[in-house]
PDB file of N, CA, C and O in Angstrom:
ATOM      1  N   UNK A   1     -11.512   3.064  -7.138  1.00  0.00           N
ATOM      2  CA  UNK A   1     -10.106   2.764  -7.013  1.00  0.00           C
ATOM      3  C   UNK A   1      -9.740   1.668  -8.013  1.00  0.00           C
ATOM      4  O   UNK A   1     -10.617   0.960  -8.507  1.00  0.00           O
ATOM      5  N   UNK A   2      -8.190   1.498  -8.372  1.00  0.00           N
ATOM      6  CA  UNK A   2      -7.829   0.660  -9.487  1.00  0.00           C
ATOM      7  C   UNK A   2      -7.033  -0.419  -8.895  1.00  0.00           C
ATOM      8  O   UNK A   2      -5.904  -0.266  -8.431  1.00  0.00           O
ATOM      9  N   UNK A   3      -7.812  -1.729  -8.946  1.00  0.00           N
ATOM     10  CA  UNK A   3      -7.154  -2.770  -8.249  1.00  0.00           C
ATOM     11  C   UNK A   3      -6.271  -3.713  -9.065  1.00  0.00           C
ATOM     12  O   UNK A   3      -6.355  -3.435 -10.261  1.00  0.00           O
ATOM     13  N   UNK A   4      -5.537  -4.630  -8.837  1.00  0.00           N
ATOM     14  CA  UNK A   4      -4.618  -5.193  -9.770  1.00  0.00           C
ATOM     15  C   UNK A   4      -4.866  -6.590  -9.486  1.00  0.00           C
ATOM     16  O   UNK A   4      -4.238  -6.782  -8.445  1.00  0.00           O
ATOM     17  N   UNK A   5      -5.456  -7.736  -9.839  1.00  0.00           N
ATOM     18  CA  UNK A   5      -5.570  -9.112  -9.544  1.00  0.00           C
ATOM     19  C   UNK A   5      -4.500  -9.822 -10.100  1.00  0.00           C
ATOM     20  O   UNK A   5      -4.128  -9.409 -11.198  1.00  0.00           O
ATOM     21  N   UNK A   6      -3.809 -10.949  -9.547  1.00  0.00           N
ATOM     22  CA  UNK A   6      -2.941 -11.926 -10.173  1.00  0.00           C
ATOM     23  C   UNK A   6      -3.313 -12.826  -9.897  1.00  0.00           C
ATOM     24  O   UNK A   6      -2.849 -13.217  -8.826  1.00  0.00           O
ATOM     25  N   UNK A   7      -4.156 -13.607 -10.453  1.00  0.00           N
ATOM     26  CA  UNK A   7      -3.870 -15.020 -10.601  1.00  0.00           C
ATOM     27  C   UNK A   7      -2.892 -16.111 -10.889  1.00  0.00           C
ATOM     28  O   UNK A   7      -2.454 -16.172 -12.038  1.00  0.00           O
ATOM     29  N   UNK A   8      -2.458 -17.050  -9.933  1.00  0.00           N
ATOM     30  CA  UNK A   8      -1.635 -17.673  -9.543  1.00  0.00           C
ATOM     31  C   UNK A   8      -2.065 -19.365 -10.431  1.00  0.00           C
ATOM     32  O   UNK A   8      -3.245 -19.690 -10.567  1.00  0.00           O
ATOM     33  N   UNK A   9      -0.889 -20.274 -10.953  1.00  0.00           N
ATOM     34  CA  UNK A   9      -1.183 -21.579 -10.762  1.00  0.00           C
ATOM     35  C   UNK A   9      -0.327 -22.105  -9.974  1.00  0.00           C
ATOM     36  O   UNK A   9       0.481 -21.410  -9.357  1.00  0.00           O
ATOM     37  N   UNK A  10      -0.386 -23.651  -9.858  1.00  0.00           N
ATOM     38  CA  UNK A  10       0.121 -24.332  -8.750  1.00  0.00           C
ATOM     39  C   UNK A  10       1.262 -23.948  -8.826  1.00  0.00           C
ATOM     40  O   UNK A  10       1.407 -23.419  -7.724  1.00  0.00           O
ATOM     41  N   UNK A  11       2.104 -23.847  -9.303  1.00  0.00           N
ATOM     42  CA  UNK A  11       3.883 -23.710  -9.387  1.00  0.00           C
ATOM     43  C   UNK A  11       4.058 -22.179  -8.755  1.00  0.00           C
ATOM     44  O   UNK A  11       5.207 -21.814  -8.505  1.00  0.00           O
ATOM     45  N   UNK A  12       2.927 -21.256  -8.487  1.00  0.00           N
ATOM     46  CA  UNK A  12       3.000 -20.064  -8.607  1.00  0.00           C
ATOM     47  C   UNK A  12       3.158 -18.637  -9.063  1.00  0.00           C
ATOM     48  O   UNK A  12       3.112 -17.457  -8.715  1.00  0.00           O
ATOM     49  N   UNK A  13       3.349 -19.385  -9.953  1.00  0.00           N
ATOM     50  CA  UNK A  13       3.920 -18.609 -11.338  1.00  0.00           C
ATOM     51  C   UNK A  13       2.306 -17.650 -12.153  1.00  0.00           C
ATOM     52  O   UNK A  13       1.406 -18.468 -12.345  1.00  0.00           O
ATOM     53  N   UNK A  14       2.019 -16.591 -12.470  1.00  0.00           N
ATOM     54  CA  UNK A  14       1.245 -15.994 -13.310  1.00  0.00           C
ATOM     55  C   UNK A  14       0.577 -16.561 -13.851  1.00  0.00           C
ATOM     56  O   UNK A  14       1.234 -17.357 -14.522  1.00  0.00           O
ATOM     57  N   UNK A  15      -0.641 -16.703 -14.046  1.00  0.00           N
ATOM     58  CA  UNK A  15      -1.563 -17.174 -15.165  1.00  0.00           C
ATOM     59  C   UNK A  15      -1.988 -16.318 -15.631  1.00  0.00           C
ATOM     60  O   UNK A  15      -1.715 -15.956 -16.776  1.00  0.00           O
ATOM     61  N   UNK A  16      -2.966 -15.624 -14.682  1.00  0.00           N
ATOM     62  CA  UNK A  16      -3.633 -14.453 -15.556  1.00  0.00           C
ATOM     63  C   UNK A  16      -3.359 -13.315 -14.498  1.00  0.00           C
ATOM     64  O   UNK A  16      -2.876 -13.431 -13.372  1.00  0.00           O
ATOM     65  N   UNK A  17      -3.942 -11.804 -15.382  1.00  0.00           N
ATOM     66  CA  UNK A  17      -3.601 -10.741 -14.400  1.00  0.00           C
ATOM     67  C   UNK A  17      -4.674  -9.487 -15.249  1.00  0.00           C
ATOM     68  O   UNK A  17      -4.548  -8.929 -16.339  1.00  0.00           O
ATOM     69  N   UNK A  18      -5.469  -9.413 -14.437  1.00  0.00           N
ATOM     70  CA  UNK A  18      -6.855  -8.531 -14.890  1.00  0.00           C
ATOM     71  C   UNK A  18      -6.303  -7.047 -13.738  1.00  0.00           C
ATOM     72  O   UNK A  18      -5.443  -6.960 -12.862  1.00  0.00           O
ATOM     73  N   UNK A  19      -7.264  -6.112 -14.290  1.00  0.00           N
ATOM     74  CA  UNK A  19      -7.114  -4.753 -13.930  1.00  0.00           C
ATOM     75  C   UNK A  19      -8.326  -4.383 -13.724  1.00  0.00           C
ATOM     76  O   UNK A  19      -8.889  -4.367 -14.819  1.00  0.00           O
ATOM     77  N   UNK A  20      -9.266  -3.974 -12.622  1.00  0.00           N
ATOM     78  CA  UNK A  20     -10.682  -3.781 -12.141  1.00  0.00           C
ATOM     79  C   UNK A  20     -10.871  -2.497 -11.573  1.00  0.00           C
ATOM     80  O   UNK A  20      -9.872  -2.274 -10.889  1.00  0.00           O
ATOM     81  N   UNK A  21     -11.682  -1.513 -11.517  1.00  0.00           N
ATOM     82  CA  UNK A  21     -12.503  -0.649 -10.858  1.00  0.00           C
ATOM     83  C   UNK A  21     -13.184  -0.957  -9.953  1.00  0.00           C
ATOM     84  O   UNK A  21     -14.340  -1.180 -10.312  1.00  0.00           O
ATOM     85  N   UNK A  22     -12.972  -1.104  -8.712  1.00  0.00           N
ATOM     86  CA  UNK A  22     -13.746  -1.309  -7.402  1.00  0.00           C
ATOM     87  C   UNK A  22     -14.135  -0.124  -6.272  1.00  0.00           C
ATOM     88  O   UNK A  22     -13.389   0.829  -6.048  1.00  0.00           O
ATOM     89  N   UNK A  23     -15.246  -0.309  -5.689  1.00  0.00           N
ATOM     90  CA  UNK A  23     -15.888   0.465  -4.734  1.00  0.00           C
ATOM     91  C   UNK A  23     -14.380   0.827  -3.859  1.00  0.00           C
ATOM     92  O   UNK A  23     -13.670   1.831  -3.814  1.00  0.00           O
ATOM     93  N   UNK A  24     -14.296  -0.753  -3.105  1.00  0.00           N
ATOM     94  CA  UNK A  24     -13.937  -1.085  -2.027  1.00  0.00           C
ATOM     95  C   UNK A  24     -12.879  -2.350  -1.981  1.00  0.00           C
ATOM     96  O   UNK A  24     -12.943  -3.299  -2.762  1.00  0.00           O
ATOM     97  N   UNK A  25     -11.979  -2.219  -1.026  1.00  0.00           N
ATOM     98  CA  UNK A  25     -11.072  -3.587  -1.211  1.00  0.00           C
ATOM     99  C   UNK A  25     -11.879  -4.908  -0.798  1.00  0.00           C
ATOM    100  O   UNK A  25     -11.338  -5.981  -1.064  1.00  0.00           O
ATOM    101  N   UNK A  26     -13.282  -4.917  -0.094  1.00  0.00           N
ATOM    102  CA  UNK A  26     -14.356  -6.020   0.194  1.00  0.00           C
ATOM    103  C   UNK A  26     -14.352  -6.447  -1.289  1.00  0.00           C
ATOM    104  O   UNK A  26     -14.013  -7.564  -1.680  1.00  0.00           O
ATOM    105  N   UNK A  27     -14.889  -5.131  -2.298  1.00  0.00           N
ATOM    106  CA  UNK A  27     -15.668  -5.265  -3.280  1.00  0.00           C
ATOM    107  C   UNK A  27     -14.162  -6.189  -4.339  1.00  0.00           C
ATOM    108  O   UNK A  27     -14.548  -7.262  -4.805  1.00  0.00           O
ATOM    109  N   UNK A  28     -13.555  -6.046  -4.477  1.00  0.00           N
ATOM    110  CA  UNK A  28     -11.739  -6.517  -4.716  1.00  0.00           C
ATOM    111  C   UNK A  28     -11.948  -7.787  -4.931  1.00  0.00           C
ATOM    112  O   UNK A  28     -12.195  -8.559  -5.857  1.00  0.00           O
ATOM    113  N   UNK A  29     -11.675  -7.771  -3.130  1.00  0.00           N
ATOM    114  CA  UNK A  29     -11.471  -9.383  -2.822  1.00  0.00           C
ATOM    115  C   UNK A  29     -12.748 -10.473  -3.388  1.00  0.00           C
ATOM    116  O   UNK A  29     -12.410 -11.562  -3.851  1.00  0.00           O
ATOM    117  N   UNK A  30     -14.224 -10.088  -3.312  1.00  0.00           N
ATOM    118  CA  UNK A  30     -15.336 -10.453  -3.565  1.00  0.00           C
ATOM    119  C   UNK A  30     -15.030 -11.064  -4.892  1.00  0.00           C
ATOM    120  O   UNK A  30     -14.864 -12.283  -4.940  1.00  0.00           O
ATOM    121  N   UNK A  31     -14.938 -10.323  -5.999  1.00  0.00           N
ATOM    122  CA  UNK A  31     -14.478 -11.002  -7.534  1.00  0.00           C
ATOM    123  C   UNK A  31     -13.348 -11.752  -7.319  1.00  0.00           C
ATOM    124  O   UNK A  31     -13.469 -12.929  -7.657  1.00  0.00           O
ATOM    125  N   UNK A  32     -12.153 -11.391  -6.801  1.00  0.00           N
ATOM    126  CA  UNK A  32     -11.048 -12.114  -6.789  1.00  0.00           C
ATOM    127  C   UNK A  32     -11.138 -13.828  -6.114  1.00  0.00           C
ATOM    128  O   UNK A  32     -10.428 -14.740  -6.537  1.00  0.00           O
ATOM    129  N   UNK A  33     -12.129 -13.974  -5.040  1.00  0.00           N
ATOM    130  CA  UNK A  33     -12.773 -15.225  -4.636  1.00  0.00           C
ATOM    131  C   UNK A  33     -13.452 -16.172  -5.920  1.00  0.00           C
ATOM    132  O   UNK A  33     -13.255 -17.270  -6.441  1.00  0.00           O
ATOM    133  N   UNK A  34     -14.210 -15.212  -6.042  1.00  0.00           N
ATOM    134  CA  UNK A  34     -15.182 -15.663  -7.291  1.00  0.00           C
ATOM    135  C   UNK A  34     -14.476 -16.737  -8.751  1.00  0.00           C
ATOM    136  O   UNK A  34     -14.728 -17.843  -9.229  1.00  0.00           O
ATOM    137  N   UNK A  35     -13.745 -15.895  -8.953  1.00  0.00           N
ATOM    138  CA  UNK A  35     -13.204 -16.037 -10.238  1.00  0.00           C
ATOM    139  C   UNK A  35     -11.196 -17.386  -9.641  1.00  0.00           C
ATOM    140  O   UNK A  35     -10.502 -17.989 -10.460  1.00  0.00           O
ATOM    141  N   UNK A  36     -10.998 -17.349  -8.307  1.00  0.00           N
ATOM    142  CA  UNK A  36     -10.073 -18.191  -7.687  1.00  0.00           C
ATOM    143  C   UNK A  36     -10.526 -19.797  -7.598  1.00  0.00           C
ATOM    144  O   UNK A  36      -9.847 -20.823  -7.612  1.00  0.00           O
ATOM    145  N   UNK A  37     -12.113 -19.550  -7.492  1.00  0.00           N
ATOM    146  CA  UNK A  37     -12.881 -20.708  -7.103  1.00  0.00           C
ATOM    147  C   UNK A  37     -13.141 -21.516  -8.318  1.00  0.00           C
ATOM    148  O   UNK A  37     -13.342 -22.727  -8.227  1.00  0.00           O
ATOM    149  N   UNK A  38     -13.146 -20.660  -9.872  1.00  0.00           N
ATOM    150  CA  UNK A  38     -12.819 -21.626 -11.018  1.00  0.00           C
ATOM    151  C   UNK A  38     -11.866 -22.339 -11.759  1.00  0.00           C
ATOM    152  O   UNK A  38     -12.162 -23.161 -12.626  1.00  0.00           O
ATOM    153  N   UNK A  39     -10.553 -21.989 -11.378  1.00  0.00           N
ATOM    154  CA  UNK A  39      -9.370 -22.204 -11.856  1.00  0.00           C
ATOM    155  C   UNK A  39      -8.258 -22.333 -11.242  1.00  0.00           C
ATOM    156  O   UNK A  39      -7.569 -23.345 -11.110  1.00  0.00           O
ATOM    157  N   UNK A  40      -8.049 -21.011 -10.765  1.00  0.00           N
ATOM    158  CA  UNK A  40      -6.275 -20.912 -10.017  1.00  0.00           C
ATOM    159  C   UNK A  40      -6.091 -21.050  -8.791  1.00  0.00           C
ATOM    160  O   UNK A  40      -7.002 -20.777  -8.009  1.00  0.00           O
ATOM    161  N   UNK A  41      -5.097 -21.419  -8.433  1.00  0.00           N
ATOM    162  CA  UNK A  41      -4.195 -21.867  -7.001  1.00  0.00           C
ATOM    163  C   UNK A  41      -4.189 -20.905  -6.317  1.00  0.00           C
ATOM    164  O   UNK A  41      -4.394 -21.180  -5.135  1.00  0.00           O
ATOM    165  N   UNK A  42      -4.029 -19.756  -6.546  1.00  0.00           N
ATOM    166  CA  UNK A  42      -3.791 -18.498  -5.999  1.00  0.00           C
ATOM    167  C   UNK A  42      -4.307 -17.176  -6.437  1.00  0.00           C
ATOM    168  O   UNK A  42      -4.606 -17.041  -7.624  1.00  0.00           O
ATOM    169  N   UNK A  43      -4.487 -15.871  -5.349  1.00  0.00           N
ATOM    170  CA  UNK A  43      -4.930 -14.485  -6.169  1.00  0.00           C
ATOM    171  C   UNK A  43      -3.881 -13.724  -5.094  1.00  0.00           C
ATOM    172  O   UNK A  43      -3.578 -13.968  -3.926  1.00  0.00           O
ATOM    173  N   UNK A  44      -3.420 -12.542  -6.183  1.00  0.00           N
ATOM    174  CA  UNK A  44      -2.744 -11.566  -5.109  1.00  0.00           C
ATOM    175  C   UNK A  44      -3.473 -10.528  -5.556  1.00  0.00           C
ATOM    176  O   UNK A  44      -3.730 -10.428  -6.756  1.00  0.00           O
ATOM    177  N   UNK A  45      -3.998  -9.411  -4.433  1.00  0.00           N
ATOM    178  CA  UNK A  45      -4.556  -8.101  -5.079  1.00  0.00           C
ATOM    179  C   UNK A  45      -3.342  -6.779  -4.472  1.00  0.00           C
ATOM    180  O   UNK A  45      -2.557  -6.749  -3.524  1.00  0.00           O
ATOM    181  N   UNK A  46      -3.711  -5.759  -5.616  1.00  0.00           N
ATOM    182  CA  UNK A  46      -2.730  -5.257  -5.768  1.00  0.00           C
ATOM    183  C   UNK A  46      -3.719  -3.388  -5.265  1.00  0.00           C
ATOM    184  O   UNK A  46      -4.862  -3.169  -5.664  1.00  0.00           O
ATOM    185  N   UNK A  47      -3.385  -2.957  -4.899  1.00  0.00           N
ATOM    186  CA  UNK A  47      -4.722  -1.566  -5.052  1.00  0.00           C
ATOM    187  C   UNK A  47      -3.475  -0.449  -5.224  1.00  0.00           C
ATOM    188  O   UNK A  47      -3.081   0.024  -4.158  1.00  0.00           O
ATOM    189  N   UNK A  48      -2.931  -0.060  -6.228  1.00  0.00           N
ATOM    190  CA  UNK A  48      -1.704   1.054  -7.321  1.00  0.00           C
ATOM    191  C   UNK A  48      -0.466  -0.290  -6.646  1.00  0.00           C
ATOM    192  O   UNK A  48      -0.786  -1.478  -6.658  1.00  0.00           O
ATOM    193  N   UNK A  49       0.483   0.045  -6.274  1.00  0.00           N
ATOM    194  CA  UNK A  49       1.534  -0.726  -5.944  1.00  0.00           C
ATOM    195  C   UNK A  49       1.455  -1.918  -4.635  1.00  0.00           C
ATOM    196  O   UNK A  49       2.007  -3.016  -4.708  1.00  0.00           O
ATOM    197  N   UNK A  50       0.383  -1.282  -3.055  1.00  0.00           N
ATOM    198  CA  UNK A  50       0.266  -2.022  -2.162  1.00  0.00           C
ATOM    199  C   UNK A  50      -0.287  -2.904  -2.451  1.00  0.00           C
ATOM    200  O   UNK A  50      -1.336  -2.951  -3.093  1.00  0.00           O
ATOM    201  N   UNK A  51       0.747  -4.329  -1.735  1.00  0.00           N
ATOM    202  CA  UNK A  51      -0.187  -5.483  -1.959  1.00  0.00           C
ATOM    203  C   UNK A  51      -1.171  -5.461  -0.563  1.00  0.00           C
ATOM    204  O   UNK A  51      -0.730  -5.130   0.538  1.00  0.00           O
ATOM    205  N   UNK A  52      -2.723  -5.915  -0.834  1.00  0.00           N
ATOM    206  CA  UNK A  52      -3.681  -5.781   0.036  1.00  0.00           C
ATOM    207  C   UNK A  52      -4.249  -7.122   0.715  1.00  0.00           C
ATOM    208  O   UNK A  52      -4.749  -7.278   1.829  1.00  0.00           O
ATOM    209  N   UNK A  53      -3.960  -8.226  -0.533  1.00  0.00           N
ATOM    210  CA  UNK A  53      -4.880  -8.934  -0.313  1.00  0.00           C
ATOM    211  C   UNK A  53      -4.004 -10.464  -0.651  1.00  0.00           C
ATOM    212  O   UNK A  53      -3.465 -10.300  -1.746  1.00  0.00           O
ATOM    213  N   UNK A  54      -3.714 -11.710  -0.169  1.00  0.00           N
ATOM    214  CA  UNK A  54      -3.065 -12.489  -1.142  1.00  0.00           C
ATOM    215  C   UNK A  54      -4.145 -13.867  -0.179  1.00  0.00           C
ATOM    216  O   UNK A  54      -4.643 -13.758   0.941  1.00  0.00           O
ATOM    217  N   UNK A  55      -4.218 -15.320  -1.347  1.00  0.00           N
ATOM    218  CA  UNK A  55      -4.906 -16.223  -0.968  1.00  0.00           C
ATOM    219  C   UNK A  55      -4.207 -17.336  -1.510  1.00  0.00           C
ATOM    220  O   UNK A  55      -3.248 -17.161  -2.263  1.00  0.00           O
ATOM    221  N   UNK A  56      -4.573 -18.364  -1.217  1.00  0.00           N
ATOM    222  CA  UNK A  56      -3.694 -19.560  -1.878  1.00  0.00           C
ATOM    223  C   UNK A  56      -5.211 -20.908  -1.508  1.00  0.00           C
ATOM    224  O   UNK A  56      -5.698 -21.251  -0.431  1.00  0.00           O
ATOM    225  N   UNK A  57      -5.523 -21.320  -2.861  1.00  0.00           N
ATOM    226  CA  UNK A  57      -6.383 -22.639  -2.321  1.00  0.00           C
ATOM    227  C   UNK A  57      -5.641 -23.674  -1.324  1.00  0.00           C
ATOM    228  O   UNK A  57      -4.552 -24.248  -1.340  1.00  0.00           O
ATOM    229  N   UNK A  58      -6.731 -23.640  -0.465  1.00  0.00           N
ATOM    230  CA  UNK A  58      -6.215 -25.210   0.668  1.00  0.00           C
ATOM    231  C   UNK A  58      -6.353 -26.236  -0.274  1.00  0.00           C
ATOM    232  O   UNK A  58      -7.182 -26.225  -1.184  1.00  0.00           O
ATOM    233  N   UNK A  59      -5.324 -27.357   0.007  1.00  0.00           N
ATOM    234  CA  UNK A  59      -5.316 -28.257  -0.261  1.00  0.00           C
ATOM    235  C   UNK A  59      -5.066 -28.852  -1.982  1.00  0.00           C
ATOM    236  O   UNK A  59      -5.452 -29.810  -2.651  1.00  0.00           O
ATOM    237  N   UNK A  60      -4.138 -27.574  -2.193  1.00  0.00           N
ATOM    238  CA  UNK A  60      -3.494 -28.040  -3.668  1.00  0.00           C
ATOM    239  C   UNK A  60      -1.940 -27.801  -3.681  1.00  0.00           C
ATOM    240  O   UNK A  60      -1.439 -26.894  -3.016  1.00  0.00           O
ATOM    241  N   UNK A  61      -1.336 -28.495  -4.321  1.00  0.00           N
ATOM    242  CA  UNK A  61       0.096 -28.189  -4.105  1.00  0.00           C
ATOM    243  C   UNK A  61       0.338 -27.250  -4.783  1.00  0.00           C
ATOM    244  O   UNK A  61      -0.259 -26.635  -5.666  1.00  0.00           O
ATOM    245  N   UNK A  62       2.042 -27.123  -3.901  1.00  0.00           N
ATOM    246  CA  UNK A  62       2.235 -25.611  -4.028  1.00  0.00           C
ATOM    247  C   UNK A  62       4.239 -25.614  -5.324  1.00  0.00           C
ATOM    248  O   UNK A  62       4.757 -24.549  -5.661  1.00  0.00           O
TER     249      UNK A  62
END
């Protein structure tokens, strides 16, 4: 399946936005953690148009 990641910064606004091949929406969210935990404030996942998945780091402003 073709998932859609957005990475978020603090203001909320877009930073980055990658396009992935995943098993599974586990398998999704799994990178989308991964790659949230080096940089950005936020991830929204996208799997064709439904949003599935959205996160926001604790404890950073918003």
């Amino acid at each position: 399946m073709t998932y859609s990641l957005q990475f978020l910064r603090d203001d909320g606004s877009a930073a980055f936005y990658y396009m992935t091949q995943c098993a599974s929406d586990e398998q999704a969210k799994a990178i989308a953690r991964s790659v949230l935990n080096l940089q950005f404030a936020g991830v929204e996942i996208l799997r064709g148009e439904k949003l599935i998945y959205q996160e926001s780091k604790s404890g950073r402003p918003n």
